[in-house]
ROKOL-281480 format. One record per residue: x, y, z of N, C-alpha, C in turn. Coordinates in pm, whole numbers, plus 50000, padded with zeros to 5 digits. Layout:
BEGIN
XYZXYZXYZ...
This chain:
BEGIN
818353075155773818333067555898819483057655895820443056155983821473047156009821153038856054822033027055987821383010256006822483008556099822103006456248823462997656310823712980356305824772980556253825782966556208826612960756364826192949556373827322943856443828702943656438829722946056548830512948256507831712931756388831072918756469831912908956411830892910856239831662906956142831402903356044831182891956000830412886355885830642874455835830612876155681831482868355643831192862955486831382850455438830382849055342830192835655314831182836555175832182821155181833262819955087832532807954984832652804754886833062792254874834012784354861834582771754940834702763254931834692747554874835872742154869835512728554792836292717354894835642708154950836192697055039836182685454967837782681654978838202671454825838052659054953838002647354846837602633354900838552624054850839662621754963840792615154955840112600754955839902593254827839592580454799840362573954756840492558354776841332547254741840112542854584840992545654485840352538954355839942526354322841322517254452841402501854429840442497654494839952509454644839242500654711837822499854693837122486754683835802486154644834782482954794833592487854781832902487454856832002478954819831402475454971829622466254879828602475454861827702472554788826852481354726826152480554793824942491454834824222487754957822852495454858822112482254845820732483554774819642498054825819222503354758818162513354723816912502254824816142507954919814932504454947813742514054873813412510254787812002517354693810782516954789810502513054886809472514254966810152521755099810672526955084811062537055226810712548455157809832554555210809222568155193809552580855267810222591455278811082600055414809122599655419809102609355580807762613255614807072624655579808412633255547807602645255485807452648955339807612636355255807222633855143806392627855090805712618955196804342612655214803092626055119802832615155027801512627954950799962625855052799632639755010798172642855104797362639454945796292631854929795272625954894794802641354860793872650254898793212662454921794122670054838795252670254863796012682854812795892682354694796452663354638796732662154493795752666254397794702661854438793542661654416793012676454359793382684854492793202699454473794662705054365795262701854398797102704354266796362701854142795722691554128795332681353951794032691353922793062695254031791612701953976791792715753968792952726253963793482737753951794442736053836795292726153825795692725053684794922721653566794252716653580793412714353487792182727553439791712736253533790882747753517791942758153439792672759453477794272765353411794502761053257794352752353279794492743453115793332749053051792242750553124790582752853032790742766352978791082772053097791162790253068792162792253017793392787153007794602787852888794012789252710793052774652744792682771852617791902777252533790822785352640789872794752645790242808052589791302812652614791812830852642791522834752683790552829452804790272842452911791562841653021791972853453093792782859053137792282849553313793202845453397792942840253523793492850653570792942854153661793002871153751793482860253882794382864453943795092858954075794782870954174794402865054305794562877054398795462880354456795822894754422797242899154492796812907454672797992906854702798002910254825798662929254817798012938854894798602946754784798462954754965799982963654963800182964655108799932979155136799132985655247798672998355286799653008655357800693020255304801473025355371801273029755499802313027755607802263029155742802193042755745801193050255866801313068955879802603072255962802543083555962803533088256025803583085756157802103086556271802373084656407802363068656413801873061056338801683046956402803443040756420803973047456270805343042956249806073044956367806353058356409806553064256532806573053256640805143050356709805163043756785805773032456765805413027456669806103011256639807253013356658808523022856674809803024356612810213025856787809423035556857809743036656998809213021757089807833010657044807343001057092808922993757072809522990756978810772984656868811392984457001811893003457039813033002557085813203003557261811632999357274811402998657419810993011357499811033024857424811133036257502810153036857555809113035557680808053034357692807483051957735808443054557784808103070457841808213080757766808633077857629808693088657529807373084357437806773072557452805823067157377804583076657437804733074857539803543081357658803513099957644804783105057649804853121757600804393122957465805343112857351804603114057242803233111657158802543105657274801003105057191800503112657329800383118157438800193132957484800263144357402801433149057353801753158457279801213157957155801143145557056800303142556948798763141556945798113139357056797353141357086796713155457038797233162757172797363178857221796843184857054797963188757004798223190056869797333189856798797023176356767795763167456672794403178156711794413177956841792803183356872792573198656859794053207056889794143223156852794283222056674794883212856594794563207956485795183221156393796523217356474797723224956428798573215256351798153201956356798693189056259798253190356095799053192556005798593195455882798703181755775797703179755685797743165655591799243162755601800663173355556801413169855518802263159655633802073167155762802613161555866801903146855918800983148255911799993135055925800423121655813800503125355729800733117055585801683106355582801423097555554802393084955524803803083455556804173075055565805993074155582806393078755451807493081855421808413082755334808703073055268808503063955149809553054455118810683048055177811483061555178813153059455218812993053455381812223055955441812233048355587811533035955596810573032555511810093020755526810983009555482811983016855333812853007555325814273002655385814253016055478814953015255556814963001355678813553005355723813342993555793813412977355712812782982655629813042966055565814232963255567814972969355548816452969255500817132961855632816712966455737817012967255913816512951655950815482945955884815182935655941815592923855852815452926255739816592919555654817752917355693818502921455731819822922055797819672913955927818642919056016818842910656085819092895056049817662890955950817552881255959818542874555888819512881555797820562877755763821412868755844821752877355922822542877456052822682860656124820912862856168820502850256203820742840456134820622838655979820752826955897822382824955874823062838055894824572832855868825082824856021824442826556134825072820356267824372805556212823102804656182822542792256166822952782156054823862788155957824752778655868826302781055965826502787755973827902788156043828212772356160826332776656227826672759656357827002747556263825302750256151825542735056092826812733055986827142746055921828892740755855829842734455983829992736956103830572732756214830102718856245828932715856248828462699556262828792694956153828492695856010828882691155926830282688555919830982695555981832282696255961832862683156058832562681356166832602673956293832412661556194830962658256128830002650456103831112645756009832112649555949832742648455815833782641155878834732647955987835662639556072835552629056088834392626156180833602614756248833512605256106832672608956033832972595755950833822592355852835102604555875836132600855798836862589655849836922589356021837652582756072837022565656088835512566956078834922553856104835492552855912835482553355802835692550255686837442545155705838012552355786839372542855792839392530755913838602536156003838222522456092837802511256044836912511255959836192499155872837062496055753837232501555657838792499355586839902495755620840532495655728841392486255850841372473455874839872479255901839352461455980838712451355884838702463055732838502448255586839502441555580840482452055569841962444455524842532435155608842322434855778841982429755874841632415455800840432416255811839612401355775840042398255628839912402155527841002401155419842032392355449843072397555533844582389355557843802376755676842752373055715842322365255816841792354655721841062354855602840182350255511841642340955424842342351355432843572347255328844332335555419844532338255553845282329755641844532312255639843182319455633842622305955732842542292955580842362302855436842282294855308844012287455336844982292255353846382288055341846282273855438845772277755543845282267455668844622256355626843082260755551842352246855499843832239755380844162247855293845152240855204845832230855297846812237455360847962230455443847322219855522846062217755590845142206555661844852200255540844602201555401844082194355318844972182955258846342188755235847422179155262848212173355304847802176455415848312174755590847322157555594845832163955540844782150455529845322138855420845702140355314845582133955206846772125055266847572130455354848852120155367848462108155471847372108855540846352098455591846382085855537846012083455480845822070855435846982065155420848182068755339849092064855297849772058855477849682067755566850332067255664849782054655732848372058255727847512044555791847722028055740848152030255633848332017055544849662011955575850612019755604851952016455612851892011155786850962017755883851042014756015850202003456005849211998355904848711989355923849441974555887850171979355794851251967455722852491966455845852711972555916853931972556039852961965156174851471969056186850931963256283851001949756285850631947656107850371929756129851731922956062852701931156086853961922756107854301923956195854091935756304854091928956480853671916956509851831922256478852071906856539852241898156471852521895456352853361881156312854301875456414855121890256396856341882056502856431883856652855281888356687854861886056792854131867356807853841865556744853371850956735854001843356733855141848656649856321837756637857011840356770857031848456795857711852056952857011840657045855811842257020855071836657157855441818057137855751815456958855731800656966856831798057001857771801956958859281804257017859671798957128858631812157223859031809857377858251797657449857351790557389856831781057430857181769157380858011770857260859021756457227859781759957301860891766357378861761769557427861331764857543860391766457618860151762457742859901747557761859211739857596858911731157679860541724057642861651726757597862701718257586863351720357684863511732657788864061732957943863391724958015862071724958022861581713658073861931698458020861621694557937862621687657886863861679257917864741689857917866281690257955866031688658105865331695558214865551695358337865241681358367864051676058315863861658558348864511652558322865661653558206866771645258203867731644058279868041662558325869081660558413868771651758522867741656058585866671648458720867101631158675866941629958565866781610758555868651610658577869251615158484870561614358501870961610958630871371626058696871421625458847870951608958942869501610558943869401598959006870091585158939870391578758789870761573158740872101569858792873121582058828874391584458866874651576159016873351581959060873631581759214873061566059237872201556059150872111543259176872911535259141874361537459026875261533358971876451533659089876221548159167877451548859280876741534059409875581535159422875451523559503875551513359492875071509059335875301496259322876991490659358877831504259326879021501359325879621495759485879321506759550879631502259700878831491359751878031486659694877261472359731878191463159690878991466259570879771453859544881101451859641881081463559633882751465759727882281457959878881221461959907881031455560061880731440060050880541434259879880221419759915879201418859945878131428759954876971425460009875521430959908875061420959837874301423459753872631422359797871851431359724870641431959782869941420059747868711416459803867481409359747866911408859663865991404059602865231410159509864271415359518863341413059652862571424359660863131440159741864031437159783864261453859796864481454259655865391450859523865011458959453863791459659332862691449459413861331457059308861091469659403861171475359514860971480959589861391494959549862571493859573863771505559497863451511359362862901498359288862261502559138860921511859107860241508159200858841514259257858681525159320859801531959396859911544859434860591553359318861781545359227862081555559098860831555759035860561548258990859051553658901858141563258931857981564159069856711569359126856951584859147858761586359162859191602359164859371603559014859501594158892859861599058799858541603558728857271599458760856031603258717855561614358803855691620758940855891628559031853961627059050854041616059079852101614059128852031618159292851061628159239850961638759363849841632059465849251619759416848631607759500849711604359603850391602959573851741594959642852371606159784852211618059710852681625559823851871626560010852701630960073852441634060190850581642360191849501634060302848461641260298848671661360335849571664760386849771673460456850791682760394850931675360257851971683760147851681696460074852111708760056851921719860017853181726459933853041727559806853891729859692854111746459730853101750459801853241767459837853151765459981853581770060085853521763560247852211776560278852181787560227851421800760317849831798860232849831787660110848571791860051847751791860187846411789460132845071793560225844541776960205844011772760268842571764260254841341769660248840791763360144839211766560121838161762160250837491768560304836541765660410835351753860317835661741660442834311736660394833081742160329832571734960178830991746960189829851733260264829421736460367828181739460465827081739160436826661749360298825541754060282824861759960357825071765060475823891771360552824771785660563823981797160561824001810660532823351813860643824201821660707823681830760863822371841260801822591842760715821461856160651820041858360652820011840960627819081836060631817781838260740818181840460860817461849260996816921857360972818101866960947817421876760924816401881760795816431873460685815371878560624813711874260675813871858660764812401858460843812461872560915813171882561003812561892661080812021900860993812881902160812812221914860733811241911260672810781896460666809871897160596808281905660598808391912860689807141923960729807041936760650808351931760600808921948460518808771950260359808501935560350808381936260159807101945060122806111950460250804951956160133805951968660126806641976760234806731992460214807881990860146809041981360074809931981559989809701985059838807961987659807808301994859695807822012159698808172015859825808212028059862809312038259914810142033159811811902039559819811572055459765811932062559842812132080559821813102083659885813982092959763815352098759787815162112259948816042102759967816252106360150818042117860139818302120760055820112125660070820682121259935821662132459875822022131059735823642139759818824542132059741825792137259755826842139659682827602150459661828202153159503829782145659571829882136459469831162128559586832462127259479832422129459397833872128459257833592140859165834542137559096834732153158979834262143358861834122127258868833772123258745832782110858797832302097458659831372091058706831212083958815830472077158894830902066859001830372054758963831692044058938830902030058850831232025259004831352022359119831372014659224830732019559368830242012159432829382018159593829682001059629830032001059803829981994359892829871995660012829371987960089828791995060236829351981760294830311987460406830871982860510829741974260596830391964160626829811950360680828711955660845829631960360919829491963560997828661979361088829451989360991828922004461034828372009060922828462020160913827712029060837828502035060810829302030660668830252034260584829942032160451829912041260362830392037160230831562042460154831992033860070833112033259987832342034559847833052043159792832902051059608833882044059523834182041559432834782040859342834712050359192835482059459154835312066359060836012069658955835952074158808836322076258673837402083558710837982092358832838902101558849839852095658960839922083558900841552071858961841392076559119840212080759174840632077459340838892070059371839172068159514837962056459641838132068259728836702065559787836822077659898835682066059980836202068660093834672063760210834292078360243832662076560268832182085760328830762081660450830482085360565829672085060668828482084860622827392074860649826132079560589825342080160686824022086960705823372091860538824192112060596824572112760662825562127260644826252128160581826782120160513827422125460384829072130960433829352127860520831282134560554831912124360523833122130260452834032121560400834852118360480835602103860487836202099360570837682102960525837822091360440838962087660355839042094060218840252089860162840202090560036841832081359970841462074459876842482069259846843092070059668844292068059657844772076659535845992065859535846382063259362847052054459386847092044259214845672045159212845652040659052845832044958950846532044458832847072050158730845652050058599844652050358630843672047158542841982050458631840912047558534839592048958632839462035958701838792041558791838652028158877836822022558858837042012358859835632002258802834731994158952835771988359037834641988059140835701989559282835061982959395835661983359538834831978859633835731971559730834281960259773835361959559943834521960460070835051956160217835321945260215836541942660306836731933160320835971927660410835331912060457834041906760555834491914260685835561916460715836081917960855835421935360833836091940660751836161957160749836901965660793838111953260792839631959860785840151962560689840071963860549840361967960423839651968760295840321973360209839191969560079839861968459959839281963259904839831958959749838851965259633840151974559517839511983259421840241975959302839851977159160839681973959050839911987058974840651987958857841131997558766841181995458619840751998058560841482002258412843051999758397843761999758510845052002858445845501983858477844761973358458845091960458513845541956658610845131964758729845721955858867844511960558952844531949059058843861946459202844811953759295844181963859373845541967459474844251963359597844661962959748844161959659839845291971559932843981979060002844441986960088843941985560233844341988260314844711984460457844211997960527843201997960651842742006360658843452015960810844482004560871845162007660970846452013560896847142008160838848172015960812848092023760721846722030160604846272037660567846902039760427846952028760375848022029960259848102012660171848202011760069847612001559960849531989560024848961977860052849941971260102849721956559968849161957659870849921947359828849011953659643849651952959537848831948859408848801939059304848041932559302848051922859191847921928259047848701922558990849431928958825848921912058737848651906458745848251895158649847431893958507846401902958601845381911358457846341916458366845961911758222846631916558084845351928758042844091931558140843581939258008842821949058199842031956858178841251962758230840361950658330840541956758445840261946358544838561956558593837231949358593835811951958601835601953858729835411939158802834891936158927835521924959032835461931859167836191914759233835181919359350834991905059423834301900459531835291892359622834851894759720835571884459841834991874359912835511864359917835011850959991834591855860124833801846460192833001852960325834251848560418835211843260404836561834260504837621848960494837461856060382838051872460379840151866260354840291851560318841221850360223841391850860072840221851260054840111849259856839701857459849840291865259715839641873659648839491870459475838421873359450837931872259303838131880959223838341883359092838421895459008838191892458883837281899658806836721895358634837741908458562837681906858425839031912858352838021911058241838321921858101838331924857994839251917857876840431911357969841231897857898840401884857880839071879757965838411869457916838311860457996839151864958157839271858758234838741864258392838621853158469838741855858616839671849258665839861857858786840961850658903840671850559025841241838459114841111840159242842251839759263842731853659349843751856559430844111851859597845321846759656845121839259785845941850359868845311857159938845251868160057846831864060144847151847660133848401846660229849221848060164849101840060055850521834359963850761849259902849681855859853849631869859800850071860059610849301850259574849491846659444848261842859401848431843159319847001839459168847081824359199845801819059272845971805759266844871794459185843981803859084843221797458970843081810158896842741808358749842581813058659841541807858571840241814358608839291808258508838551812158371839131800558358839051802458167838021800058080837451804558048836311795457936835061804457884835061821357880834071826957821835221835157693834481837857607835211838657495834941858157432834551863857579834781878957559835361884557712834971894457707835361904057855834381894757956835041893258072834451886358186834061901558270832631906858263832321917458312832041917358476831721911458534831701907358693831901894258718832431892558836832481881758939831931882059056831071868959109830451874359286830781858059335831411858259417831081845459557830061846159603829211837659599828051833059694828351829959855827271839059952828611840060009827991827560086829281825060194829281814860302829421801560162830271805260072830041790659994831211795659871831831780559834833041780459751832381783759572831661788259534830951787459429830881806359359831421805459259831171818959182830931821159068830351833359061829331831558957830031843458864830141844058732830461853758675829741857358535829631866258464829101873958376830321877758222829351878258157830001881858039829811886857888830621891757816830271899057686829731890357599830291874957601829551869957559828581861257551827271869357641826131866457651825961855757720826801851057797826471838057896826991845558064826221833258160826711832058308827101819458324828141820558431828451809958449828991804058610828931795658620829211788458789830051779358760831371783558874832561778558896832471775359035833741767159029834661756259185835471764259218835261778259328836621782159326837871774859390837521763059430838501749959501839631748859397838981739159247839221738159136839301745259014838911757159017838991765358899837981760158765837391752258765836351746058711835121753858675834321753358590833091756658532832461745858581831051746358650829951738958657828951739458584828701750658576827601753458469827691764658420826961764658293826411778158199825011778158134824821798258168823961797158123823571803258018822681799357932822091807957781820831813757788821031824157738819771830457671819131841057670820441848757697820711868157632820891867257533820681877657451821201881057347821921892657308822551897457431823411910157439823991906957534825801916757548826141913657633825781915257817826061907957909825431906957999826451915358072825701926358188826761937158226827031931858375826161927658428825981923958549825121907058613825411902258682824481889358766825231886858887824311883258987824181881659102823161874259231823591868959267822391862059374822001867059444820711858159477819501864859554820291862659681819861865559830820601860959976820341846559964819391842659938819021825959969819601818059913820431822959763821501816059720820471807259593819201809359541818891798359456818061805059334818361818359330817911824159238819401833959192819471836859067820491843758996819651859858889820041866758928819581881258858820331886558729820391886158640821391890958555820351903358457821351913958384820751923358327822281921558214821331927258057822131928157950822141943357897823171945957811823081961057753822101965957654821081955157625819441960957585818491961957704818661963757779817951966557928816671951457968817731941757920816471930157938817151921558058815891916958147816331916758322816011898058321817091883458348816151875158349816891869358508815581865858543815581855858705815891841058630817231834758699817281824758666817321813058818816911805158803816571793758915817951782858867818861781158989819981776058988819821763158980819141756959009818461742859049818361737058887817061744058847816741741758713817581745158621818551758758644819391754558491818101765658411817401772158454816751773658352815971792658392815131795858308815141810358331813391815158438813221815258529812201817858624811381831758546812031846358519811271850358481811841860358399811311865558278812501876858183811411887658155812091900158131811251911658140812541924458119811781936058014812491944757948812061956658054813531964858049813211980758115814091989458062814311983357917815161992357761814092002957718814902006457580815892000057509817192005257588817162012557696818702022057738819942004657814820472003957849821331996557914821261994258050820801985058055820741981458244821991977258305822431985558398824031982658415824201975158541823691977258641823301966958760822001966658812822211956258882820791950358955821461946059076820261943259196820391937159336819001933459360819541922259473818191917659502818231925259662816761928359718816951934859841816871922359977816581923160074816731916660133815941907760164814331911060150813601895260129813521892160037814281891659925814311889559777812961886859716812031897359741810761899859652811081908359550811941917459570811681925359434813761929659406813931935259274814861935359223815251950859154816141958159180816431975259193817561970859054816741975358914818111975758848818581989358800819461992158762820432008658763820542006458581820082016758554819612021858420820632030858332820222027958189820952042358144820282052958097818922052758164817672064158146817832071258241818912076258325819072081558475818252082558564817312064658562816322062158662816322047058704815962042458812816172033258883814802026258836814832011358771813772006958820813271993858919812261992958970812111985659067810961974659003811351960559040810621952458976809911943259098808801941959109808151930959236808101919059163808591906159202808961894259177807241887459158806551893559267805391883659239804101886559186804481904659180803131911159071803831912158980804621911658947805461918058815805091930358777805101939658928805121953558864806171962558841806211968858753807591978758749807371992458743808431998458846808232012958886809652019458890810002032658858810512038558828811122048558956812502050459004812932056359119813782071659025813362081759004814072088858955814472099859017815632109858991816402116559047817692116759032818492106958976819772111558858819702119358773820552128258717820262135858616821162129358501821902116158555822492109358417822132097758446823442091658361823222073758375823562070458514822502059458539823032052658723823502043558666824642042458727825652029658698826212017058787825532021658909825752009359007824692014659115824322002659190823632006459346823321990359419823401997759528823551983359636821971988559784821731975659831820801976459934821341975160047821141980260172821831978060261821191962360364822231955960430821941943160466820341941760571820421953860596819071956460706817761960960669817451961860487816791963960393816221978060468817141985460497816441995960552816752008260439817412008960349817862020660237818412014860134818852023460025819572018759918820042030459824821402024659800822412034959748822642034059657822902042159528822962042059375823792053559346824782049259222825962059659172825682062359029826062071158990825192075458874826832086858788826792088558681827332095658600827412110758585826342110758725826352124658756826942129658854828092119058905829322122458961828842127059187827552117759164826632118459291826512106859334826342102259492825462092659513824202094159587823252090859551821662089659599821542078059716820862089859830820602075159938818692071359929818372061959908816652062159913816272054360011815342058760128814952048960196813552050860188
């Protein structure tokens, strides 16, 4: 019987696939897990059990000599017709299957079929067939290594190329590891030369200022000997010019009295001492300064807080009414125009903007300071306004011609806060140099300088309708000045941190101040002395206001919450809705809302 063969062939070769390795290069070792079990190596309990109680009977009957008889499987030769059929079932013939067991049939029953013909297959065909299906299955197992030598083969690529991908990208981080060590080195003695450098800038600092000191004594011996020298010339001169008269007195024969000259003697003296008693009532060393307005004492304001007084119960029922994102950075300043419904910003990103309230549209915007700006305040009229900077100057901008028309440069250090007199010629300004000033709106000059706290002068306020200002400071005192005279009247004690903010009540006889441990004290102007003190720390209380019937007091926190204090329960309540520090806020004159700026680069309206 002929076996038919496919015509493609296969043969299996062997092969050897060499493994191009780097000797130098080392790998990390990647630990053995002893508890990872594959799944189909998992032992069956039963089996072992049955494996161990068959070895062991094996062992008995070994030991024994009796013979273990195994049952064999022992196979029955196929006949001649079944083979038949199977061979035509095999090859599908169905219609020769059907003639041939007809005809075999037929046969069988005339029993013309003899043992020999009936009788078993042949050997040679059964092994034939075996032979036939063997092959097949050959066949099959050579396509089925053929795919997976082909995946394997793929499989071999694939991670030949990730083994140079990752070997790349060691050497990669290798030369990165190597760079960044060269880096810490080179920063390490890049560091060490620190000190040396610092010591040498520190030994050059304080021989600046040595001779900066000597500079400064220098120029102040120097000045006072021009002065000096100029009074001599001054005596000279006149000396000259009473020598030329006496002369022509003689020439004319005509000699004076003696009381014209005690007379004559009495006017040299009186210019040579230059007693400013003596001068003209109506005399002015500057012709454009300003005059100070009588203080009066009486405050128009005053009215109107009898109409609000109806309003102090629902004033501790402030809820945020409008929030507005108004700078790219903090807002340390808010002011509200005298008149409309305007406010002015001041912010960390060197510009002022007005904007419409409570809608929130921006009006203006002004730009101009070389530094952040710290506050900004209307002028009484609400024709201009005056802002404060970091970079030491007062500029005053003009709201008609839309553009900054004058700056004061006097400040040596970071200029805080300024206020304006209610007459809208003076302006006030506190400084980080230790000082305040009042500036004169005509002359456009610094016409006091007040001196006498011994840190940063953190605010200044005019009381208004009155010559009297009050200012704040780092170190831990308030104090009340003449702005006539430039004079201190009083001070007060008894913070113990520096004080960021103080301010008067409208009625003018109570003073509010807050320090940078968040401790709040009411001081009574009269007495000199402290009405009532109370903590809303440990964060920094940065301003306070009194509202308009001055019952209760709104101070601006560095807990990014407002708190509200009632003067005569002494209760305290909490306005929140910043998401940072509030750093300033003001009430409006009609105690109808109140506005607060905060670090969150917003202002909050609450009514």
């Amino acid at each position: 019987m002929a076996v038919n063969m496919d015509s493609e062939k296969y043969y299996i070769e062997k092969e050897e696939v060499t493994v191009d390795s780097d000797d130098d290069f080392k790998y990390e070792e990647v630990p053995i897990d002893d508890d990872f079990i594959p799944p189909d190596l998992e032992e069956d309990l039963d089996l072992a059990v049955r494996t161990i109680h068959e070895a062991n009977e094996d062992a008995i009957a070994k030991a024994s000599g009796q013979v273990v008889v195994k049952s064999a499987v022992h196979q029955k030769p196929e006949v001649v017709d079944d083979f038949v059929r199977n061979f035509l079932i095999h090859m599908g013939m169905w219609r020769t299957l059907d003639s041939f067991q007809t005809e075999w049939y037929e046969l069988q029953e005339r029993g013309q079929l003899k043992y020999a013909d009936i009788g078993i297959v042949p050997d040679v065909y059964t092994r034939n067939q075996e032979l036939e299906n063997e092959i097949e299955f050959q066949q099959k197992e050579v396509i089925k290594y053929k795919d997976a030598a082909i995946k394997a083969k793929d499989l071999y690529v694939k991670l030949r190329k990730e083994r140079d991908f990752h070997r790349m990208h060691h050497k990669r981080v290798v030369q990165e590891k190597n760079k960044l060590i060269d880096d810490i080195k080179r920063l390490k003695h890049h560091y060490s030369q620190y000190p040396q450098n610092l010591e040498a800038l520190k030994v050059r600092y304080e021989a600046a200022m040595k001779e900066k000191m000597m500079a400064n004594l220098e120029k102040d011996r120097a000045l006072g000997q021009v002065i000096g020298l100029q009074s001599t010339i001054q005596n000279l001169e006149a000396f000259q010019g009473n020598v030329i008269a006496k002369t022509e007195i003689i020439k004319t024969m005509k000699g004076p009295t003696h009381k014209q000259l005690l007379m004559e003697r009495q006017k040299k003296s009186e210019f040579a001492s230059g007693d400013v008693n003596n001068q003209p009532s109506d005399f002015k060393r500057y012709p454009n300064d300003s005059d100070f307005p009588v203080d009066q004492g009486v405050n128009p304001m005053l009215n109107q807080i009898k109409g609000t007084l109806g309003q102090a119960a629902r004033a501790s029922g402030f809820r945020l009414s409008n929030s507005i994102t108004a700078h790219s950075h903090a807002i340390s300043g808010v002011s509200l125009h005298p008149r409309k419904q305007i406010l002015a910003t001041a912010s960390d990103d060197h510009t002022w903007k007005i904007w419409a309230i409570p809608s929130g549209e921006i009006i203006m915007t002004g730009e101009g300071h070389s530094d952040w700006l710290s506050d900004c305040q209307f002028h009484p009229l609400g024709s201009s306004i005056a802002t404060t900077s970091g970079d030491s100057t007062v500029k005053i901008w003009d709201f008609s011609k839309a553009a900054c028309v004058h700056t004061f440069t006097d400040h040596t250090a970071a200029v805080w806060s300024c206020s304006w007199h209610t007459c809208g010629h003076f302006l006030a300004s506190s400084s980080m140099d230790n000082t305040a000033k009042v500036w004169d709106l005509n002359s456009l000059r610094c016409r006091y300088t007040l001196r006498g706290h011994v840190d940063s002068v953190n605010t200044v306020e005019f009381l208004p309708y009155s010559n009297t200002l009050l200012t704040s400071s780092a170190d831990k005192t308030l104090s009340l000045w003449d702005a006539r005279t430039g004079l201190c009247a009083q001070t007060y004690y008894g913070h113990l941190h520096s004080v960021n903010h103080a301010t008067f009540n409208v009625r003018g006889d109570t003073i509010g101040s807050c320090d940078a441990y968040g401790v709040v004290k009411l001081w009574d102007v009269r007495s000199v002395a402290p009405m009532a003190s109370f903590e809303v720390g440990p964060h920094s209380a940065n301003k306070l206001g009194f509202d308009i019937t001055c019952g209760m007091v709104a101070i601006a926190s560095n807990d990014s919450t407002i708190k509200l204090y009632e003067i005569l329960s002494g209760m305290i309540t909490s306005l929140a809705g910043h998401e940072d520090s509030v750093l300033c806020l003001l009430f409006d004159s009609s105690g109808d809302f109140m506005v607060s700026g905060g670090s969150d680069n917003t202002i909050r309206i609450w009514s």
